[in-house]
C-alpha positions as CSV (number, residue, x, y, z in Angstrom):
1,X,230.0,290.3,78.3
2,X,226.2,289.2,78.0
3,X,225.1,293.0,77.0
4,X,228.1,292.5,73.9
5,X,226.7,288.6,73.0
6,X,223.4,290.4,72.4
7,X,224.7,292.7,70.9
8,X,226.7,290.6,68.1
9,X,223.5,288.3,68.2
10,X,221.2,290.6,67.3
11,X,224.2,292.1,64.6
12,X,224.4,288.5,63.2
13,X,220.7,287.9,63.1
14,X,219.9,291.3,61.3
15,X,222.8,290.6,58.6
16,X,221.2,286.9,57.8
17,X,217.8,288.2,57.7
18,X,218.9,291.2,55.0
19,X,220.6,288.2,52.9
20,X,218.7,285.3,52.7
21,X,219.6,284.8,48.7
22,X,223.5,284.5,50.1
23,X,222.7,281.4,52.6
24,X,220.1,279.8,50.3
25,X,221.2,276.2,48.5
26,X,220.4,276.6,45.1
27,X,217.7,274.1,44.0
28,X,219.8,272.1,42.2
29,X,223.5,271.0,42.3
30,X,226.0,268.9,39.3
31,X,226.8,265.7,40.5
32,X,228.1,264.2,37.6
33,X,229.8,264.9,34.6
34,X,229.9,262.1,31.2
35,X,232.9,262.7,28.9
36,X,230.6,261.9,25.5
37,X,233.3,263.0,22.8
38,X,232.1,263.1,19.2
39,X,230.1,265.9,17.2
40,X,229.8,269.4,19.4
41,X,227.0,270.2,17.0
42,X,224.2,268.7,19.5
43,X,220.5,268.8,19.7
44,X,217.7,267.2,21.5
45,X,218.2,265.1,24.7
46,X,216.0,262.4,25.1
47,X,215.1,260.3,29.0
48,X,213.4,257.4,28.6
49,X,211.9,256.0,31.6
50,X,211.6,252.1,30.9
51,X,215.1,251.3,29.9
52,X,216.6,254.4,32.4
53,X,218.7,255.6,29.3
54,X,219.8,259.4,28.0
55,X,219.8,260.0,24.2
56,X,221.8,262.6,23.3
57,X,221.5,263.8,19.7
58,X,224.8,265.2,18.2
59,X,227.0,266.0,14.9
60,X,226.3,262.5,13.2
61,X,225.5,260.2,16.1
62,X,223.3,259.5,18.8
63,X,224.7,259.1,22.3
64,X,223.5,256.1,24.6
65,X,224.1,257.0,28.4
66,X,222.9,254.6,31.6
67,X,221.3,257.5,33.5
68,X,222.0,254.8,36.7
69,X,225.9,254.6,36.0
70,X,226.6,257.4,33.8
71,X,228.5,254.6,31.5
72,X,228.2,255.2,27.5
73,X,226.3,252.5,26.4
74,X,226.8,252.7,22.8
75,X,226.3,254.7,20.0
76,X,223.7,255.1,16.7
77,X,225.5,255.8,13.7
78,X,225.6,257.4,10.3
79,X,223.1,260.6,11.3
80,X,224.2,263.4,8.7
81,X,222.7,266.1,11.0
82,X,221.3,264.5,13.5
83,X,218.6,266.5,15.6
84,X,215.6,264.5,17.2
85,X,214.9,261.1,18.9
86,X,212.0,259.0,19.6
87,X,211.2,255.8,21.5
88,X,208.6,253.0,21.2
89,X,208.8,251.1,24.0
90,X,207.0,248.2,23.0
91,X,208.4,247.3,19.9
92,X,211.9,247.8,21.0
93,X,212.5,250.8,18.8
94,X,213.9,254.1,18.1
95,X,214.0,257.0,15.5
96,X,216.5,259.5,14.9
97,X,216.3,262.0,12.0
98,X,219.1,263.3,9.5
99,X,218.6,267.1,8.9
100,X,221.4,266.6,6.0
101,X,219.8,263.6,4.0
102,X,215.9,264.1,4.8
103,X,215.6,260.8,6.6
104,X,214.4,258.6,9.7
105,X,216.7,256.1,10.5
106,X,214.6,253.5,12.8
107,X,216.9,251.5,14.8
108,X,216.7,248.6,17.8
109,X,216.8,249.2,21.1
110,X,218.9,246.4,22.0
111,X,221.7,246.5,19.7
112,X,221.7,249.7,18.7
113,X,221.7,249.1,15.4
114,X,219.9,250.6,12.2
115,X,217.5,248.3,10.5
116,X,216.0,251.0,8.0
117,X,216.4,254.1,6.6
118,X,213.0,256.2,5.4
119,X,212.2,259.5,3.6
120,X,211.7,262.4,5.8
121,X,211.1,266.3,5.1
122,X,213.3,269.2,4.9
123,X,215.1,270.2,7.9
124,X,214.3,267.2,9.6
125,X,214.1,268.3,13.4
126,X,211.8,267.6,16.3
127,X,210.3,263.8,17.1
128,X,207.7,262.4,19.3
129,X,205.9,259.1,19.6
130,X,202.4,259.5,20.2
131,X,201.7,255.9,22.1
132,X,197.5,256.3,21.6
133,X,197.6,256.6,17.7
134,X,201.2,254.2,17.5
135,X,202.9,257.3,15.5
136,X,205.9,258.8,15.0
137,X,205.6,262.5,14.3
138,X,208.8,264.2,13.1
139,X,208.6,268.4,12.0
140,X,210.6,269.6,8.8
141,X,211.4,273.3,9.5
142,X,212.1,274.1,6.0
143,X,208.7,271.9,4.9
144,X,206.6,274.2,6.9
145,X,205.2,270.7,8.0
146,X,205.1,267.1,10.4
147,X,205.3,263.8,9.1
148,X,202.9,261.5,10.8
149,X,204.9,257.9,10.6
150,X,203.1,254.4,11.2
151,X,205.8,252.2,12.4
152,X,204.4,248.9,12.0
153,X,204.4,249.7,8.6
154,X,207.0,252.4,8.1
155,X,205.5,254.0,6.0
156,X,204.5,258.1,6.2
157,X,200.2,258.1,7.3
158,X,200.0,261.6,6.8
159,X,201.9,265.1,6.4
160,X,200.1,268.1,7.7
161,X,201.1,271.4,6.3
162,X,201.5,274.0,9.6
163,X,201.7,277.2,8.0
164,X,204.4,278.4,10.0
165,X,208.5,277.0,10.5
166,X,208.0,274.4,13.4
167,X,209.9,274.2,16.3
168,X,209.9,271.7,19.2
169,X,206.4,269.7,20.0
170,X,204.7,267.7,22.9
171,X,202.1,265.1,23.4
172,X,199.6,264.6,25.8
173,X,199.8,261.1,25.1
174,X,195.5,261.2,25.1
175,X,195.2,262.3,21.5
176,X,196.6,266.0,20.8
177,X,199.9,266.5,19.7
178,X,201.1,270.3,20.1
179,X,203.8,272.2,17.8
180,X,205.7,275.6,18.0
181,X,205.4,277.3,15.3
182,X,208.9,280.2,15.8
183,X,208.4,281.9,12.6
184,X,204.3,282.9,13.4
185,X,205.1,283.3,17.1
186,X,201.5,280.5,17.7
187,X,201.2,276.8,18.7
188,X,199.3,274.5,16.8
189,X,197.1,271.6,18.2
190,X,196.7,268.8,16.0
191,X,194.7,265.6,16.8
192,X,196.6,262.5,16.7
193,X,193.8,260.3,15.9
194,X,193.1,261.9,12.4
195,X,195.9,263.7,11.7
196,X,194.3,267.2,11.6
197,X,195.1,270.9,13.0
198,X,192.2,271.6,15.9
199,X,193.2,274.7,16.8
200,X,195.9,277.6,16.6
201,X,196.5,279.8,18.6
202,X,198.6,283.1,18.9
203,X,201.7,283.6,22.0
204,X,201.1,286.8,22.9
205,X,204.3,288.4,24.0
206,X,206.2,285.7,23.0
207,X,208.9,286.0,20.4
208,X,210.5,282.9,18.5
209,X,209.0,280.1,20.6
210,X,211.3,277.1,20.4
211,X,211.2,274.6,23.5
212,X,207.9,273.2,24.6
213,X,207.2,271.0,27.6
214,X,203.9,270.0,28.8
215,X,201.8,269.3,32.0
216,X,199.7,266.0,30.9
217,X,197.9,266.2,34.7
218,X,196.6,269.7,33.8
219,X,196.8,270.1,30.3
220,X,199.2,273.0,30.5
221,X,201.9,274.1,27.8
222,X,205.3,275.9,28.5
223,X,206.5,277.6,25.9
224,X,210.2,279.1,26.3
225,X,210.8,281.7,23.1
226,X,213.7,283.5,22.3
227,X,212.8,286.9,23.6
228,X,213.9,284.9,27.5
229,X,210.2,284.6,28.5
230,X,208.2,281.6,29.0
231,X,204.7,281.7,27.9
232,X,202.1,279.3,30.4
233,X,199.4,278.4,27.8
234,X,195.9,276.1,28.9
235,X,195.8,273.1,26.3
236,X,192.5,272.8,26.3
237,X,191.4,276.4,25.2
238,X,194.6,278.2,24.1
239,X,194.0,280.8,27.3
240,X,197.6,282.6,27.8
241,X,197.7,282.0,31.8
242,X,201.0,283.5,32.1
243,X,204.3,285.0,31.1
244,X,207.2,284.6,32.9
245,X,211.0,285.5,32.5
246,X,213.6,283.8,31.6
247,X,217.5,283.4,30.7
248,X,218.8,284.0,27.6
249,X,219.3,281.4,24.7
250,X,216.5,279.2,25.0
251,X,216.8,276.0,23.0
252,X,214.7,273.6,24.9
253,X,212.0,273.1,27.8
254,X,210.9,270.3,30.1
255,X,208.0,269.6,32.7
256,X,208.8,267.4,36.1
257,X,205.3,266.2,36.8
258,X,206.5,264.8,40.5
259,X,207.8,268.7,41.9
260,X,205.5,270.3,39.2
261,X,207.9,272.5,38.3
262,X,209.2,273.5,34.2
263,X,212.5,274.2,33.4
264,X,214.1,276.2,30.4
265,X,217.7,275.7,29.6
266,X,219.9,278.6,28.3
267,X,222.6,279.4,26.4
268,X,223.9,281.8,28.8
269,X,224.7,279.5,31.3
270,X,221.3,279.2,33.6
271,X,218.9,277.0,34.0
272,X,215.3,278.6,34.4
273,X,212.7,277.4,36.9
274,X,209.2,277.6,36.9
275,X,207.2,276.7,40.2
276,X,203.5,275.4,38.6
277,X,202.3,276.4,42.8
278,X,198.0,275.4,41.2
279,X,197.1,275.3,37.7
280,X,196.4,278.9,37.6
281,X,199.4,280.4,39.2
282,X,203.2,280.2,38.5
283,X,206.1,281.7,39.9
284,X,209.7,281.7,39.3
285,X,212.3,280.3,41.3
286,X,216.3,281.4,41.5
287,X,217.7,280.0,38.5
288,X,220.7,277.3,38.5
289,X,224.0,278.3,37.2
290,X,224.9,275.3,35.1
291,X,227.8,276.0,32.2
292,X,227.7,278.6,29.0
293,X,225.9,276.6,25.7
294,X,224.1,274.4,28.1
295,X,220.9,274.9,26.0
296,X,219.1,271.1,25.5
297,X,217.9,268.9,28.6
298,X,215.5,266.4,29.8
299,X,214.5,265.3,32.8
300,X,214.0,261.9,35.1
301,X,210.8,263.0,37.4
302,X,211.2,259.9,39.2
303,X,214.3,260.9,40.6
304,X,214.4,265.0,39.7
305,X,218.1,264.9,38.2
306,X,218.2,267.2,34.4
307,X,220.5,266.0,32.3
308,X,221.9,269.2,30.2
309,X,224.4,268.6,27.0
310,X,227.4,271.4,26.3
311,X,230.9,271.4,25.8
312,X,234.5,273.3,26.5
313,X,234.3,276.7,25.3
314,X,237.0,278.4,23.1
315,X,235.6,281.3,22.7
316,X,232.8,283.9,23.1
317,X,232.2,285.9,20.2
318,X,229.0,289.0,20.0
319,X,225.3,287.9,20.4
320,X,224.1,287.1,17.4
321,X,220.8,288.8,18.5
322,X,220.3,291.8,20.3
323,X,220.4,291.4,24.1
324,X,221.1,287.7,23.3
325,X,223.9,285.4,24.9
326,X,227.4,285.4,23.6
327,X,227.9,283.5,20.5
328,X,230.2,280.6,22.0
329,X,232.3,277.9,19.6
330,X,233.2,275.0,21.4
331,X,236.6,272.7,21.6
332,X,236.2,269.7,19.4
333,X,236.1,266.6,21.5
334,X,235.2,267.7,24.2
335,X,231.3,267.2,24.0
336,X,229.8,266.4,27.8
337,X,226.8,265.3,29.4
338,X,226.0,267.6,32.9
339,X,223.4,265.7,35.4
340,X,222.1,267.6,38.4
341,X,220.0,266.5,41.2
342,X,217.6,268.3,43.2
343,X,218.5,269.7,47.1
């Protein structure tokens, strides 16, 4: 009896050591699902820290979610193409661009409401407030462009040709603001404090950059592009310090300061992971298998959840690119918000 224990032991012990991907948790798990209805044409997602809310940008609306209860708060309104959202804190504020109209709709915090409705450029898209220079800075796609907005007076400060189709942006929060440019396959620096490009730089190997997340504590860029890789770029002297894979369908990127760690969300269904082990090496972690379309997020890094936007799919047609995810159309109404939390 002991020399056949061993024996299965040893049997049972070889077989776990040959298959540690079958045993391992995955790094992150859904624990909460938000019916949010409405548009399934949906954009950026938006976490802002102060008031622990989700802003989910879809069809004609923005979405308001608690990120503590997972309750809709309320909605923001009257969005004909609604794409990006920014917050200003301090004076109680938000911004929400229509693709459809060319505008900024500047709305309060509180109520939800809008109290004005500005000029914008074509295809409206991307926001980000810059807290140092007190700006809004919202890319046109079409424009080849970014608005530079001063809200105290609401009026545009600047608008800074790019040479290139923008994409999704980031700030440092200390002065540079920095912009995909999908068309050019580079990334432009601009300084927030006059409004001015300071540097571009090329992505090599990188086709189609879209999302962009960024490590203030390091001054590191991620760059996810379309051609499922992730360019690591150093924001300080352009210096490609890496190039990593990555699912299919990238729409959108995000950096959790706390576990140091950037994510890319797919279309195909994954969630990407990038572990930032020093600021000269990075290595990829087992992706998440979230849903198909789930290509937005953002992310709480006091807490680690990632809050990811799809919806019910009807159907899967061919990639629209080669090697690219299916094409998916989605079940009106049935919009959700998908919050996972860290093992």
């Amino acid at each position: 009896m002991k020399i056949r224990f061993l024996s299965a032991l040893a049997c049972a012990l070889a077989l776990a050591a040959a298959t540690p991907a079958a045993s391992a948790a995955p790094l992150y798990h859904l624990v909460q699902t938000v019916p949010l209805g409405g548009g399934i044409k949906w954009d950026y997602l938006h976490f802002d820290t102060p008031s622990n809310r989700v802003y989910i940008s879809h069809g004609t609306e923005l979405t308001v979610v608690s990120a503590a209860s997972g309750h809709v708060i309320g909605h923001v309104r009257g969005l004909a193409g609604s794409h990006g959202v920014a917050i200003d804190t301090a004076a109680s504020l938000g911004f929400a661009d229509s693709s459809q109209t060319r505008t900024i709709s500047i709305f309060s915090l509180k109520t939800l409401a809008v109290r004005k409705t500005i000029p914008a450029l074509q295809d409206a898209d991307g926001m980000v407030f810059d807290r140092p220079s007190q700006q809004v800075f919202t890319v046109g796609g079409d424009a080849h462009a970014v608005l530079a907005l001063n809200p105290a007076t609401d009026k545009p400060r600047a608008t800074i040709a790019l040479g290139g189709s923008p994409e999704s942006q980031a700030s440092d929060q200390a002065g540079a603001l920095y912009i995909n440019l999908k068309d050019k396959n580079e990334m432009v620096r601009i300084s927030t404090k006059t409004d001015t490009i300071t540097a571009r730089w090329p992505l090599p190997g990188c086709v189609g950059p879209v999302g962009l997340a960024i490590d203030r504590a390091h001054h590191i860029l991620f760059a996810s592009c379309a051609n499922a890789v992730m360019s690591v770029v150093n924001g300080e002297t352009g210096a490609l310090l890496a190039s990593l894979p990555i699912g299919k369908g990238t729409d959108s990127a995000a950096f959790d300061p706390v576990r140091e760690r950037a994510f890319s969300s797919n279309r195909d269904g994954t969630l990407s992971v990038i572990s930032e082990v020093s600021p000269t090496k990075f290595v990829t972690l087992p992706a998440v298998q979230t849903a198909p379309g789930a290509r937005t997020l953002a992310v709480d890094a006091a807490t680690g959840r990632i809050f990811l936007v799809t919806a019910k799919v009807a159907s899967a047609g061919p990639p629209k690119q080669p090697d690219g995810p299916p094409d998916y159309s989605f079940t009106p109404g049935s919009l959700k918000l998908l919050v996972y939390a860290p093992n």
